[in-house]
C-alpha positions in Angstrom: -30.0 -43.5 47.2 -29.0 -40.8 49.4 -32.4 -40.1 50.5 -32.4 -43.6 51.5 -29.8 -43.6 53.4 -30.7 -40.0 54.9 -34.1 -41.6 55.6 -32.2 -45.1 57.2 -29.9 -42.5 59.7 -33.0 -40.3 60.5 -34.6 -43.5 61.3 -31.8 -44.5 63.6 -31.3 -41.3 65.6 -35.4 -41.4 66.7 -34.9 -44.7 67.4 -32.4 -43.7 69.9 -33.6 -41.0 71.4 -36.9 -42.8 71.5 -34.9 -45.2 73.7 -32.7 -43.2 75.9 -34.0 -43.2 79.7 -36.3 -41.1 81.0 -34.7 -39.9 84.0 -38.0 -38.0 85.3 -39.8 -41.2 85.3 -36.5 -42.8 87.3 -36.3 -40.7 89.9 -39.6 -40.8 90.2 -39.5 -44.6 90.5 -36.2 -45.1 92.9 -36.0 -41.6 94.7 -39.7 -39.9 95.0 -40.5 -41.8 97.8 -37.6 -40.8 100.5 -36.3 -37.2 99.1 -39.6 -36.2 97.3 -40.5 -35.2 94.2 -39.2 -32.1 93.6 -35.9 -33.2 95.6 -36.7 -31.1 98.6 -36.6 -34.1 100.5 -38.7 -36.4 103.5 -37.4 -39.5 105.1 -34.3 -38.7 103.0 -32.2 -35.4 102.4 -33.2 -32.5 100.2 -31.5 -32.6 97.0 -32.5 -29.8 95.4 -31.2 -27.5 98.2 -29.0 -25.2 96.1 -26.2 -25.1 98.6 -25.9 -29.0 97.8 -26.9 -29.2 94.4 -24.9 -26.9 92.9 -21.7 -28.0 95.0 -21.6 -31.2 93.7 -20.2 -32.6 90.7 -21.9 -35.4 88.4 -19.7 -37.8 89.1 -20.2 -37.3 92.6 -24.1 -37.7 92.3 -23.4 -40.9 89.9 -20.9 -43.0 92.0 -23.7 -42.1 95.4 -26.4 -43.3 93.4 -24.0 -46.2 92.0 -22.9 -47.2 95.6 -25.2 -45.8 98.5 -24.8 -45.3 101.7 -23.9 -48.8 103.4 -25.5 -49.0 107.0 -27.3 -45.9 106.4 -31.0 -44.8 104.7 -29.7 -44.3 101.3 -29.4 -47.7 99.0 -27.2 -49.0 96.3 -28.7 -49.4 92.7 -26.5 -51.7 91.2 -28.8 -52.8 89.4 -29.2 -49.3 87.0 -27.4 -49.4 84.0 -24.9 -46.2 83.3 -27.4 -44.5 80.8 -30.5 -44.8 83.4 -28.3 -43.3 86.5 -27.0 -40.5 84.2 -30.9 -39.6 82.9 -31.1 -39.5 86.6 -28.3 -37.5 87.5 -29.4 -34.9 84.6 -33.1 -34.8 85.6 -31.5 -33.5 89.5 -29.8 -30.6 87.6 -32.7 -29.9 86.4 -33.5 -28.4 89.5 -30.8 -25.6 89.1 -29.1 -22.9 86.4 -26.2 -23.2 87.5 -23.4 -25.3 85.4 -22.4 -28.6 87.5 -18.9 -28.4 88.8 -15.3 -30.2 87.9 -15.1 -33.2 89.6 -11.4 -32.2 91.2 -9.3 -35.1 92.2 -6.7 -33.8 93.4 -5.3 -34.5 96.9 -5.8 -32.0 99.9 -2.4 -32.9 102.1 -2.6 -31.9 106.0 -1.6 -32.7 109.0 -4.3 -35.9 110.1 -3.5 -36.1 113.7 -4.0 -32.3 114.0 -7.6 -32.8 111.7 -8.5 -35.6 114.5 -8.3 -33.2 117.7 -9.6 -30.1 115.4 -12.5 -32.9 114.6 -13.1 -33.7 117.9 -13.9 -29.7 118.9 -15.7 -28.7 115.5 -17.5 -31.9 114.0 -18.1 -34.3 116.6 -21.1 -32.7 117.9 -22.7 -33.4 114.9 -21.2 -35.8 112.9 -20.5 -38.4 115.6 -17.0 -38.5 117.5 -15.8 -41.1 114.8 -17.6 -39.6 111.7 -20.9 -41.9 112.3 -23.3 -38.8 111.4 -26.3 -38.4 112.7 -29.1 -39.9 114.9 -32.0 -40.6 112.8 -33.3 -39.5 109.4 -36.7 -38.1 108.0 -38.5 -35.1 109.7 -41.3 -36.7 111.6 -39.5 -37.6 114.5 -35.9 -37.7 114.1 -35.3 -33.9 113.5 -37.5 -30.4 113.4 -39.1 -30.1 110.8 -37.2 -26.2 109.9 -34.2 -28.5 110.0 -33.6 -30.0 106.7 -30.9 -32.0 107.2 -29.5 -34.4 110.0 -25.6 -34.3 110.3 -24.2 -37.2 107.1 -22.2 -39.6 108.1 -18.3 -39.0 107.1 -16.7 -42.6 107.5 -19.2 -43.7 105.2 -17.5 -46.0 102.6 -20.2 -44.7 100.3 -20.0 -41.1 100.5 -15.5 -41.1 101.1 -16.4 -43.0 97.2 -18.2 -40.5 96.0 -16.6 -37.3 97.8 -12.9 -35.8 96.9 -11.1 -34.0 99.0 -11.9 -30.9 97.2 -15.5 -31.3 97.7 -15.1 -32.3 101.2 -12.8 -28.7 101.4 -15.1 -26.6 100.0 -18.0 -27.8 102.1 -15.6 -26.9 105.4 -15.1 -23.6 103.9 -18.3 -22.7 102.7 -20.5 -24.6 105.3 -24.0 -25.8 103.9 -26.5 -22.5 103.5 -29.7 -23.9 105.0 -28.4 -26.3 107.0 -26.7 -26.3 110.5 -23.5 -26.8 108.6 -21.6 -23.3 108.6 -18.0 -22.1 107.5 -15.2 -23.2 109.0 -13.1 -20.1 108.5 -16.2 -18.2 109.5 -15.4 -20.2 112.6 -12.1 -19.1 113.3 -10.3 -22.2 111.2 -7.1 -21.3 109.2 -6.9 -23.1 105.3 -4.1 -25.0 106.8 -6.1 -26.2 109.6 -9.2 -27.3 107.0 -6.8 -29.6 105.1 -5.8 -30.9 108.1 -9.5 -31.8 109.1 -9.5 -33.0 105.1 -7.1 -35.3 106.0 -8.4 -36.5 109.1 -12.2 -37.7 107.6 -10.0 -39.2 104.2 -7.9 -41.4 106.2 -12.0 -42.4 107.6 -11.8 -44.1 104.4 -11.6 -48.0 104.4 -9.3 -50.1 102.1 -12.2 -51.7 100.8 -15.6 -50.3 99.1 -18.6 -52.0 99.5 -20.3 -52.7 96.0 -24.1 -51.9 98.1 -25.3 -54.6 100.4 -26.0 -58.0 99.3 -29.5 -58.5 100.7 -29.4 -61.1 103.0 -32.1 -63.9 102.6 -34.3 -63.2 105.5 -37.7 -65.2 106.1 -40.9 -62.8 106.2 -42.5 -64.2 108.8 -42.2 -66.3 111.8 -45.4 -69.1 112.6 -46.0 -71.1 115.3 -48.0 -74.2 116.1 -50.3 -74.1 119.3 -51.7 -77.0 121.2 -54.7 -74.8 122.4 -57.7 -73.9 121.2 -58.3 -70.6 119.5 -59.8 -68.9 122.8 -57.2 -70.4 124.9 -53.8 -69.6 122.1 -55.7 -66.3 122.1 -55.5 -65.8 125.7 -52.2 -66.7 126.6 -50.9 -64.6 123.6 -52.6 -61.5 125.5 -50.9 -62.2 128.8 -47.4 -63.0 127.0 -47.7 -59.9 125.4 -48.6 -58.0 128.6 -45.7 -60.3 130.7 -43.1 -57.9 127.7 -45.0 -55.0 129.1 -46.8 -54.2 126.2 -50.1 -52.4 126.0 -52.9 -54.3 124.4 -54.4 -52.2 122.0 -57.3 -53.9 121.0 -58.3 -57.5 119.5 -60.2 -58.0 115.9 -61.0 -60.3 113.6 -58.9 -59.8 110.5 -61.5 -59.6 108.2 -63.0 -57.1 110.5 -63.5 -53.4 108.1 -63.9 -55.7 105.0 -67.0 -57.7 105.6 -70.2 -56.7 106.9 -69.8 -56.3 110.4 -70.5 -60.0 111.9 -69.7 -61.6 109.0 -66.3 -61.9 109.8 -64.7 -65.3 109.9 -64.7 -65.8 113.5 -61.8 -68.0 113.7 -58.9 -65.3 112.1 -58.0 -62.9 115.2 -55.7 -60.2 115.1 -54.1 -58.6 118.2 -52.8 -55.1 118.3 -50.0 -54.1 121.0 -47.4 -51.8 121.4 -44.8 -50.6 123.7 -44.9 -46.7 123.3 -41.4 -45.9 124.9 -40.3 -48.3 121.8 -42.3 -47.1 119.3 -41.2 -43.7 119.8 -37.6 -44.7 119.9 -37.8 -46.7 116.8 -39.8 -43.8 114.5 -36.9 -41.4 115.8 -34.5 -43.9 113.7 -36.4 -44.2 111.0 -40.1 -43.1 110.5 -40.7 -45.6 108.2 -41.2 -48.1 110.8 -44.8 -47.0 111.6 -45.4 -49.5 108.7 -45.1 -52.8 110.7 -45.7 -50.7 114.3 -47.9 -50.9 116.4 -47.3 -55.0 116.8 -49.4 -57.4 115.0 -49.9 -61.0 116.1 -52.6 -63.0 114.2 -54.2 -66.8 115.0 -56.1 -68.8 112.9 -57.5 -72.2 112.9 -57.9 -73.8 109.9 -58.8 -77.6 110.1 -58.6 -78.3 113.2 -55.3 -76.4 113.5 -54.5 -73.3 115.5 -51.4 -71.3 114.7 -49.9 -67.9 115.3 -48.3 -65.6 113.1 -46.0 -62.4 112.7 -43.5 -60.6 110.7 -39.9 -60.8 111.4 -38.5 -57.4 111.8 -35.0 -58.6 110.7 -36.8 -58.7 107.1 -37.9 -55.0 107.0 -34.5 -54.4 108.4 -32.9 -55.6 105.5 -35.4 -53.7 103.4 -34.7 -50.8 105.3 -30.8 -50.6 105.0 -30.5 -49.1 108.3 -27.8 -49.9 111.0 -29.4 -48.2 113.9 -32.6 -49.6 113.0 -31.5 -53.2 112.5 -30.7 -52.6 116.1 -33.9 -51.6 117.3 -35.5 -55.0 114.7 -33.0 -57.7 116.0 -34.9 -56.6 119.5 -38.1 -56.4 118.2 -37.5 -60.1 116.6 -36.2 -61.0 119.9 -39.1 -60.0 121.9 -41.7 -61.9 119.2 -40.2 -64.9 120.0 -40.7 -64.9 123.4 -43.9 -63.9 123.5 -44.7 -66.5 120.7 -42.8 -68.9 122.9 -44.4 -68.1 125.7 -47.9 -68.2 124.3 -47.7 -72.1 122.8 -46.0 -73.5 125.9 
């Protein structure tokens, strides 16, 4: 009997390990892809910098992967339960020896008004006169590529979540090594002064904390009806392209690279444009637009029908949880319709 019952509890504990998440396989899944997979980041920040990993706390690491960063690159996973964002979390320190820190609570009191004008002289150049971080993410385009990091945003409901006013203290003191972030003491700052700038980013924080972004529902792409023939919807889509001043790249068939070369079906045409100056602009923001740029505008007749399609930017932007690059889609979606407009009329 109690070898059954040794046998039944033996049983029980491999079935639960066999269970628990595997928190390689998870990063792997929802974080490879924008800080890399050994967490020395890409489009998103390197994690496995020891001056940041081994400054931050668990909880600190949960509630960021928990809530995000609203308006910026990094997402919400909401949809993670607690024992998949923990295998997470414990996969990161994985990365370092050295023991994760207390997640310290208590409050740093100073002087705000003071923190604002010591903000204004010490942070702003980086972080943004009001705390908005950075230009940009990723090191293509939007920073050197010896520069790991671009300046976080502070009044970030997600990261004044996720940060206590210790952490935020201790990164003022002991600045970021590797990054442009330095000491503030080494900078001539009293200890009284950083609790004042302590202050200053914590009253940043809004009443309210966003839960992630509900994802808005966005159609994919926008089609239009034309009137003309093929040639003649093809034509006019070239001159309302190049009355945007865009730069026709070239025109194909989309079947053109995989069929035999003029065996494509003659009535699905593809046009390629772009606008450098806005390309440019727009990888700077956020280099993962070079997936839907340069431009695409495609017309096909079937039965008798002629019609011309693209994607609407505004869907990648949700996709892309960007607030600077929703900026730079809502113009791209306006400039589609136009020349869509202007191509059917």
């Amino acid at each position: 009997m109690i070898r059954q019952s040794l046998m039944i509890m033996m049983l029980l504990v491999a079935s639960v390990a066999q269970a628990a998440p595997d928190g390689a396989a998870l990063y792997t899944k929802h974080c490879s892809v924008c800080h890399g997979a050994d967490g020395k980041g890409g489009v998103g920040v390197p994690l496995s910098l020891p001056a940041f990993i081994d400054s931050v706390s668990d909880e600190y690491l949960k509630i960021t992967i928990r809530f995000g960063r609203p308006g910026r690159i990094m997402p919400a996973f909401p949809k993670l339960s607690d024992a998949q964002v923990n295998a997470i979390v414990k996969h990161m320190r994985s990365w370092s020896t050295a023991p994760p820190i207390a997640h310290n609570t208590e409050t740093v009191k100073g002087d705000a008004a003071n923190g604002k004008k010591l903000f204004a002289s010490h942070c702003a150049q980086c972080h943004g006169e009001t705390g908005q971080g950075g230009t940009g993410t990723g090191v293509t385009f939007s920073r050197k590529r010896d520069l790991p990091i671009i300046a976080p945003s502070l009044n970030n409901p997600g990261f004044l979540a996720a940060a206590t006013d210790n952490m935020i203290k201790d990164t003022l003191i002991y600045g970021r090594e590797g990054t442009p972030m330095t000491s503030t003491l080494v900078d001539g700052l009293s200890e009284e002064e950083v609790d004042d700038l302590v202050s200053y980013i914590r009253s940043m924080e809004s009443d309210q904390i966003a839960d992630g972004k509900e994802e808005k529902v966005v159609e994919d792409a926008f089609i239009v009806d034309s009137s003309y023939t093929l040639e003649e919807t093809v034509d006019n889509l070239k001159q309302a392209i190049a009355d945007q001043n865009f730069t026709l790249i070239r025109t194909d068939y989309v079947e053109y690279g995989f069929v035999e070369e003029g065996k494509e079906n003659k009535k699905q045409v593809v046009l390629h444009f772009c606008n450098f100056k806005f390309l440019f602009d727009a990888l700077a923001i956020d280099p993962r637009v070079g997936i839907f740029l340069p431009c695409k505008a495609t017309v096909i007749e079937k039965d008798g029908k002629v019609q011309i399609m693209t994607i609407n930017p505004m869907r990648l932007s949700v996709l892309f949880n960007n607030d600077e690059l929703q900026r730079a889609c809502q113009e791209m979606t306006d400039i589609y319709k136009v020349i869509l407009e202007d191509a059917v009329l």
